[in-house]
C-alpha positions, 0 to 999 in steps of 0.5 A, a space after each residue: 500500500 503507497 503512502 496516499 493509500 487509505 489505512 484501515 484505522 483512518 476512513 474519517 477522512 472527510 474526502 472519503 465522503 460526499 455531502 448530502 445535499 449535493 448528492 441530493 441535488 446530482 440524484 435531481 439533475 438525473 431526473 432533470 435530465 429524463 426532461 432535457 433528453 430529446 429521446 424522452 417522449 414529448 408529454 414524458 419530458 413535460 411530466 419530469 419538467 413538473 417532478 423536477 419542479 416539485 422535488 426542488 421545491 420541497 429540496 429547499 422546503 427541507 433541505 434548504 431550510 434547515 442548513 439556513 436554521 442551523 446558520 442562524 442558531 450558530 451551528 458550525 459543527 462539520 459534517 462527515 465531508 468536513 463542510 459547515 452549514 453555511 458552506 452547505 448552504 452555499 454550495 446548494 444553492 450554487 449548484 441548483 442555480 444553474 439547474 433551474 437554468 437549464 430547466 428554463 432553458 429547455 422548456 424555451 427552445 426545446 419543449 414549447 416548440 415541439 409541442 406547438 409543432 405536435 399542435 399544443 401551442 403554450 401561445 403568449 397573450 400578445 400572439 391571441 387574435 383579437 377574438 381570442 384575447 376578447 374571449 381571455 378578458 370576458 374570462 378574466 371578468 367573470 371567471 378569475 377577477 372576482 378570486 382575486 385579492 390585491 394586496 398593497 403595500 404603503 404607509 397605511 397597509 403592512 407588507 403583505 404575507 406571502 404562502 409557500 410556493 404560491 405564484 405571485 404577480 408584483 405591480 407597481 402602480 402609481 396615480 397622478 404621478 404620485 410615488 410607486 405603490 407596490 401591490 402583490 396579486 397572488 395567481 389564485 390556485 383555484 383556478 387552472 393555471 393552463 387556461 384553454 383558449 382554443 381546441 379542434 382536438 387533442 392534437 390542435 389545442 391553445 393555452 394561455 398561463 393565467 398569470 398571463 391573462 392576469 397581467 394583460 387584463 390589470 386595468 380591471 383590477 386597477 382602475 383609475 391608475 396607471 401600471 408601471 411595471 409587473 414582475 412574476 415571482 414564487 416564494 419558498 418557506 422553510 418546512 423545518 418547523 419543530 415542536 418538543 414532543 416531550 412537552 407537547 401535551 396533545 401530539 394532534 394539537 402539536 401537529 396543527 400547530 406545525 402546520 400552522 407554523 410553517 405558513 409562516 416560516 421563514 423565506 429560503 428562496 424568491 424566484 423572478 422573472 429575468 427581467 423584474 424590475 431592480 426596484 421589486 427585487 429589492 423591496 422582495 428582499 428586503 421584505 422577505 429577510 432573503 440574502 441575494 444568494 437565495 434569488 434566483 432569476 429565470 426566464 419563462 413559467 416560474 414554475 412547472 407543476 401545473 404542466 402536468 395537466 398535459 399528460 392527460 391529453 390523447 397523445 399516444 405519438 408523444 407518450 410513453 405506451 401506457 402501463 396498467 399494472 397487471 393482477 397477480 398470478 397466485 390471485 388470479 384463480 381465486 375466483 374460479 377452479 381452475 389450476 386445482 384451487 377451490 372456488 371457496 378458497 381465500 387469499 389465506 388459503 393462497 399465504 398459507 400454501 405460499 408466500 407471495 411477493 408483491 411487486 408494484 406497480 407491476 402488480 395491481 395494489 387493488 388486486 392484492 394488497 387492497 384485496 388483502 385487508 378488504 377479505 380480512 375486513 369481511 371475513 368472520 373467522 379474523 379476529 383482528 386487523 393491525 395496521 401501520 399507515 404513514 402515507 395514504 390516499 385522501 380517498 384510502 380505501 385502506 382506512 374504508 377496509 379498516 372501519 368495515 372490520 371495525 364495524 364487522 366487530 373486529 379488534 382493529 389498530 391503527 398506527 397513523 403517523 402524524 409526523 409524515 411530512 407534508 402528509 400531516 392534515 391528510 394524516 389528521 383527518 383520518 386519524 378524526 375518522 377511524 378514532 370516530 368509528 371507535 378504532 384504536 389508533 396511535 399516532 406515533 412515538 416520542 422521538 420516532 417516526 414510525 416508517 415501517 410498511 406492514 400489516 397483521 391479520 389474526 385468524 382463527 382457523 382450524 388448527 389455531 389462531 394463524 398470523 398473516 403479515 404483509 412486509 413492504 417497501 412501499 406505503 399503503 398509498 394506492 395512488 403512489 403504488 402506480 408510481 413507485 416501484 414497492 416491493 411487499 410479502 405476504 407471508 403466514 410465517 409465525 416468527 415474523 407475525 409474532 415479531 409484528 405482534 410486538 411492533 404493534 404492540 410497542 406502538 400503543 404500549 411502553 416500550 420497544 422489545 429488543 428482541 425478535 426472531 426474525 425480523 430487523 427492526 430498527 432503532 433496536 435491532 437493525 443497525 447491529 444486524 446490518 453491520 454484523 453481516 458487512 463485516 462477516 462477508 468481510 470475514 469470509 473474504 479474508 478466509 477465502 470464501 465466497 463474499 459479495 454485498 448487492 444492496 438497493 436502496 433509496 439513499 446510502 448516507 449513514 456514515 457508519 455503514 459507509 465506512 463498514 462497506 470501505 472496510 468490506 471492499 479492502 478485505 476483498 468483497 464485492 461490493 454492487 450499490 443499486 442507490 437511487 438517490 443519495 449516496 455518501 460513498 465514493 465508489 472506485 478509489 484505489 485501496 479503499 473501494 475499488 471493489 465497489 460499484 453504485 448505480 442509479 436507476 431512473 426511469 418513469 417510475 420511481 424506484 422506491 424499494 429496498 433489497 439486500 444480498 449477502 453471499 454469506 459463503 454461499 448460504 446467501 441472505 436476502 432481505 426487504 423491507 422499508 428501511 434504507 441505509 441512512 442515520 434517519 432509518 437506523 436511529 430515528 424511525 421504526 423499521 421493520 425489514 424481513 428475511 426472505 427464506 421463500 425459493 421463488 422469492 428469492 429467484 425474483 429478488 435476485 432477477 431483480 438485483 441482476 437486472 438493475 446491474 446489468 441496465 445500460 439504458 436507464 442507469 447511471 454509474 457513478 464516478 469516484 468523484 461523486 459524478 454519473 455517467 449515463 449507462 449506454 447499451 452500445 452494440 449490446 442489447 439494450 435493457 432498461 429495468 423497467 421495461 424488462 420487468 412490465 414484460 416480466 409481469 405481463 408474459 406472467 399475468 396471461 401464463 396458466 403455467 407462472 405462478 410466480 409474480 414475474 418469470 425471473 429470467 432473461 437472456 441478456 440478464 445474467 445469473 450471478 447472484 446465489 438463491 439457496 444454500 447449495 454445494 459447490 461441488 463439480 462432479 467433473 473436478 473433484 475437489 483435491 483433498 490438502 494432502 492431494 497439492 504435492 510438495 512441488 506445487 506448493 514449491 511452485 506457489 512460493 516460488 512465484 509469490 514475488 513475481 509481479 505477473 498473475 498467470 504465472 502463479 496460476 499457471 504454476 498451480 494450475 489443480 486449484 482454480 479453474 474457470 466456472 460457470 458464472 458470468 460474474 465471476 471469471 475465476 474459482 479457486 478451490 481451498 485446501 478445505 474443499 470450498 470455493 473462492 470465487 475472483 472477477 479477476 486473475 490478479 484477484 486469484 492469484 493473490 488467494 492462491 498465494 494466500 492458501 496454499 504458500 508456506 510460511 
C-alpha cells in the first residue's frame, strides 16, 4: 500500500465522503435530465419538467431550510465531508442555480416548440387574435377577477404575507404621478393555471398561463391608475418547523400547530422573472429577510407543476405506451377452479400454501394488497386487523377496509403517523375518522417516526389462531403504488407475525422489545444486524470464501455503514450499490473501494424499494423491507425489514438485483468523484429495468403455467447472484483433498509469490482454480478445505492462491 493509500484505522477522512445535499441535488439533475433528453417522449419530458419542479421545491422546503436554521442558531459543527452549514448552504444553492437554468432553458427552445409543432401551442397573450384575447378578458371578468385579492403595500397597509410556493404577480402602480405603490396579486390556485383558449382536438389545442391573462387584463383590477411595471415571482418557506414532543401535551394539537407554523416560516428562496424590475427585487428582499444568494432569476413559467395537466391529453405519438399494472398470478384463480384451487378458497388459503411477493406497480395494489385487508375486513373467522399507515390516499380505501372490520366487530389498530411530512392534515383527518368509528389508533412515538410498511391479520382457523403479515417497501398509498416501484410479502410465517405482534404492540404500549426472531427492526435491532453481516462477508473474504454485498436502496448516507462497506471492499468483497438517490460513498478509489460499484436507476417510475444480498459463503441472505441505509432509518424511525427464506422469492429478488446491474439504458454509474455517467447499451442489447420487468409481469399475468409474480429470467440478464444454500461441488473436478497439492506445487506457489505477473502463479498451480460457470465471476479457486473462492479477476486469484496454499 503507497503512502496516499487509505489505512484501515483512518476512513474519517472527510474526502472519503460526499455531502448530502449535493448528492441530493446530482440524484435531481438525473431526473432533470429524463426532461432535457430529446429521446424522452414529448408529454414524458413535460411530466419530469413538473417532478423536477416539485422535488426542488420541497429540496429547499427541507433541505434548504434547515442548513439556513442551523446558520442562524450558530451551528458550525462539520459534517462527515468536513463542510459547515453555511458552506452547505452555499454550495446548494450554487449548484441548483444553474439547474433551474437549464430547466428554463429547455422548456424555451426545446419543449414549447415541439409541442406547438405536435399542435399544443403554450401561445403568449400578445400572439391571441383579437377574438381570442376578447374571449381571455370576458374570462378574466367573470371567471378569475372576482378570486382575486390585491394586496398593497404603503404607509397605511403592512407588507403583505406571502404562502409557500404560491405564484405571485408584483405591480407597481402609481396615480397622478404620485410615488410607486407596490401591490402583490397572488395567481389564485383555484383556478387552472393552463387556461384553454382554443381546441379542434387533442392534437390542435391553445393555452394561455393565467398569470398571463392576469397581467394583460390589470386595468380591471386597477382602475383609475396607471401600471408601471409587473414582475412574476414564487416564494419558498422553510418546512423545518419543530415542536418538543416531550412537552407537547396533545401530539394532534402539536401537529396543527406545525402546520400552522410553517405558513409562516421563514423565506429560503424568491424566484423572478429575468427581467423584474431592480426596484421589486429589492423591496422582495428586503421584505422577505432573503440574502441575494437565495434569488434566483429565470426566464419563462416560474414554475412547472401545473404542466402536468398535459399528460392527460390523447397523445399516444408523444407518450410513453401506457402501463396498467397487471393482477397477480397466485390471485388470479381465486375466483374460479381452475389450476386445482377451490372456488371457496381465500387469499389465506393462497399465504398459507405460499408466500407471495408483491411487486408494484407491476402488480395491481387493488388486486392484492387492497384485496388483502378488504377479505380480512369481511371475513368472520379474523379476529383482528393491525395496521401501520404513514402515507395514504385522501380517498384510502385502506382506512374504508379498516372501519368495515371495525364495524364487522373486529379488534382493529391503527398506527397513523402524524409526523409524515407534508402528509400531516391528510394524516389528521383520518386519524378524526377511524378514532370516530371507535378504532384504536396511535399516532406515533416520542422521538420516532414510525416508517415501517406492514400489516397483521389474526385468524382463527382450524388448527389455531394463524398470523398473516404483509412486509413492504412501499406505503399503503394506492395512488403512489402506480408510481413507485414497492416491493411487499405476504407471508403466514409465525416468527415474523409474532415479531409484528410486538411492533404493534410497542406502538400503543411502553416500550420497544429488543428482541425478535426474525425480523430487523430498527432503532433496536437493525443497525447491529446490518453491520454484523458487512463485516462477516468481510470475514469470509479474508478466509477465502465466497463474499459479495448487492444492496438497493433509496439513499446510502449513514456514515457508519459507509465506512463498514470501505472496510468490506479492502478485505476483498464485492461490493454492487443499486442507490437511487443519495449516496455518501465514493465508489472506485484505489485501496479503499475499488471493489465497489453504485448505480442509479431512473426511469418513469420511481424506484422506491429496498433489497439486500449477502453471499454469506454461499448460504446467501436476502432481505426487504422499508428501511434504507441512512442515520434517519437506523436511529430515528421504526423499521421493520424481513428475511426472505421463500425459493421463488428469492429467484425474483435476485432477477431483480441482476437486472438493475446489468441496465445500460436507464442507469447511471457513478464516478469516484461523486459524478454519473449515463449507462449506454452500445452494440449490446439494450435493457432498461423497467421495461424488462412490465414484460416480466405481463408474459406472467396471461401464463396458466407462472405462478410466480414475474418469470425471473432473461437472456441478456445474467445469473450471478446465489438463491439457496447449495454445494459447490463439480462432479467433473473433484475437489483435491490438502494432502492431494504435492510438495512441488506448493514449491511452485512460493516460488512465484514475488513475481509481479498473475498467470504465472496460476499457471504454476494450475489443480486449484479453474474457470466456472458464472458470468460474474471469471475465476474459482478451490481451498485446501474443499470450498470455493470465487475472483472477477486473475490478479484477484492469484493473490488467494498465494494466500492458501504458500508456506510460511
Amino acid at each position: 500500500m503507497t503512502s496516499e493509500e487509505p489505512s484501515a484505522d483512518d476512513l474519517s477522512a472527510p474526502t472519503y465522503y460526499l455531502n448530502r445535499e449535493l448528492s441530493e441535488l446530482s440524484f435531481q439533475s438525473r431526473v432533470l435530465q429524463q426532461a432535457l433528453d430529446d429521446r424522452t417522449p414529448l408529454l414524458e419530458r413535460v411530466r419530469f419538467l413538473a417532478i423536477f419542479t416539485k422535488n426542488l421545491d420541497e429540496f429547499f422546503m427541507k433541505r434548504i431550510g434547515g442548513l439556513k436554521q442551523q446558520i442562524e442558531a450558530g451551528v458550525t459543527e462539520r459534517t462527515v465531508d468536513g463542510r459547515t452549514p453555511r458552506e452547505q448552504w452555499e454550495e446548494a444553492i450554487d449548484k441548483a442555480r444553474p439547474m433551474f437554468e437549464a430547466q428554463a432553458e429547455c422548456y424555451q427552445d426545446e419543449i414549447r416548440p415541439a409541442l406547438a409543432d405536435a399542435g399544443i401551442q403554450i401561445a403568449e397573450y400578445d400572439d391571441l387574435t383579437p377574438d381570442q384575447q376578447d374571449q381571455m378578458r370576458e374570462y378574466f371578468e367573470t371567471s378569475v377577477l372576482p378570486t382575486l385579492t390585491p394586496l398593497s403595500f404603503d404607509p397605511a397597509h403592512p407588507f403583505p404575507f406571502i404562502s409557500n410556493l404560491s405564484l405571485s404577480l408584483a405591480v407597481l402602480t402609481t396615480r397622478n404621478g404620485d410615488d410607486p405603490t407596490f401591490t402583490r396579486v397572488k395567481i389564485p390556485q383555484n383556478r387552472p393555471r393552463l387556461v384553454e383558449v382554443e381546441r379542434e382536438s387533442d392534437e390542435n389545442v391553445t393555452y394561455v398561463l393565467l398569470e398571463e391573462i392576469i397581467r394583460a387584463n390589470l386595468d380591471l383590477l386597477f382602475p383609475n391608475v396607471d401600471v408601471l411595471e409587473t414582475a412574476l415571482f414564487k416564494l419558498t418557506r422553510n418546512a423545518e418547523v419543530r415542536r418538543n414532543e416531550e412537552v407537547a401535551e396533545d401530539l394532534i394539537e402539536m401537529i396543527e400547530e406545525v402546520i400552522e407554523q410553517r405558513r409562516f416560516a421563514t423565506a429560503v428562496r424568491l424566484e423572478l422573472e429575468a427581467d423584474a424590475p431592480e426596484s421589486v427585487t429589492k423591496l422582495l428582499v428586503d421584505q422577505l429577510d432573503l440574502d441575494d444568494r437565495e434569488v434566483i432569476r429565470l426566464a419563462g413559467p416560474l414554475d412547472y407543476r401545473e404542466f402536468m395537466d398535459l399528460t392527460d391529453l390523447s397523445r399516444p405519438d408523444l407518450s410513453l405506451v401506457p402501463w396498467s399494472p397487471q393482477p397477480h398470478p397466485r390471485f388470479q384463480t381465486l375466483d374460479s377452479d381452475d389450476i386445482g384451487v377451490e372456488e371457496s378458497d381465500s387469499i389465506f388459503d393462497v399465504i398459507r400454501r405460499k408466500d407471495v411477493l408483491l411487486h408494484h406497480p407491476y402488480h395491481s395494489f387493488g388486486d392484492t394488497v387492497q384485496r388483502f385487508l378488504d377479505e380480512a375486513a369481511n371475513d368472520p373467522n379474523v379476529l383482528a386487523i393491525k395496521a401501520a399507515i404513514y402515507r395514504t390516499a385522501s380517498d384510502s380505501k385502506v382506512i374504508e377496509s379498516l372501519i368495515d372490520a371495525a364495524e364487522n366487530g373486529k379488534q382493529v389498530a391503527a398506527m397513523v403517523e402524524l409526523k409524515a411530512r407534508f402528509d400531516e392534515q391528510n394524516n389528521l383527518e383520518w386519524v378524526r375518522k377511524l378514532e370516530e368509528e371507535g378504532i384504536h389508533v396511535a399516532y406515533g412515538t416520542i422521538g420516532l417516526k414510525t416508517h415501517t410498511k406492514t400489516a397483521l391479520v389474526v385468524r382463527e382457523e382450524e388448527d389455531g389462531v394463524r398470523l398473516y403479515s404483509h412486509v413492504a417497501t412501499g406505503n399503503y398509498h394506492s395512488g403512489t403504488a402506480k408510481g413507485y416501484v414497492d416491493l411487499g410479502v405476504l407471508t403466514a410465517d409465525r416468527d415474523i407475525g409474532q415479531d409484528l405482534v410486538k411492533v404493534f404492540n410497542f406502538f400503543t404500549g411502553p416500550a420497544l422489545d429488543e428482541a425478535f426472531r426474525k425480523l430487523l427492526i430498527a432503532p433496536v435491532t437493525m443497525r447491529d444486524e446490518f453491520t454484523d453481516s458487512i463485516r462477516r462477508e468481510a470475514e469470509h473474504a479474508r478466509a477465502g470464501r465466497p463474499a459479495r454485498i448487492v444492496a438497493k436502496m433509496n439513499a446510502l448516507e449513514d456514515p457508519q455503514i459507509v465506512e463498514e462497506l470501505y472496510r468490506a471492499s479492502m478485505a476483498g468483497v464485492d461490493i454492487d450499490l443499486l442507490v437511487r438517490d443519495i449516496c455518501r460513498l465514493r465508489p472506485g478509489i484505489e485501496g479503499l473501494s475499488e471493489n465497489v460499484s453504485v448505480k442509479s436507476i431512473v426511469s418513469r417510475f420511481l424506484e422506491h424499494s429496498r433489497i439486500y444480498y449477502f453471499e454469506n459463503a454461499g448460504d446467501p441472505e436476502y432481505y426487504v423491507g422499508s428501511a434504507d441505509w441512512m442515520t434517519r432509518n437506523l436511529d430515528k424511525r421504526v423499521e421493520a425489514v424481513a428475511p426472505v427464506e421463500d425459493i421463488d422469492i428469492r429467484e425474483q429478488l435476485r432477477f431483480i438485483l441482476e437486472l438493475g446491474l446489468a441496465d445500460n439504458t436507464t442507469a447511471w454509474e457513478m464516478q469516484s468523484d461523486g459524478s454519473y455517467e449515463r449507462c449506454e447499451a452500445g452494440d449490446d442489447p439494450a435493457i432498461a429495468t423497467q421495461t424488462v420487468l412490465m414484460e416480466q409481469a405481463l408474459a406472467a399475468a396471461r401464463d396458466d403455467t407462472v405462478t410466480r409474480g414475474i418469470p425471473a429470467e432473461h437472456e441478456h440478464v445474467p445469473e450471478t447472484l446465489l438463491v439457496e444454500s447449495a454445494g459447490h461441488e463439480d462432479e467433473t473436478e473433484p475437489v483435491p483433498e490438502p494432502d492431494e497439492v504435492s510438495e512441488s506445487d506448493e514449491q511452485a506457489v512460493t516460488e512465484s509469490a514475488t513475481n509481479s505477473d498473475p498467470r504465472h502463479v496460476l499457471d504454476s498451480f494450475s489443480e486449484v482454480w479453474y474457470v466456472p460457470d458464472s458470468t460474474h465471476y471469471d475465476y474459482a479457486v478451490r481451498t485446501p478445505e474443499g470450498d470455493r473462492v470465487y475472483r472477477k479477476t486473475a490478479e484477484g486469484a492469484a493473490n488467494v492462491v498465494k494466500r492458501l496454499y504458500e508456506t510460511n
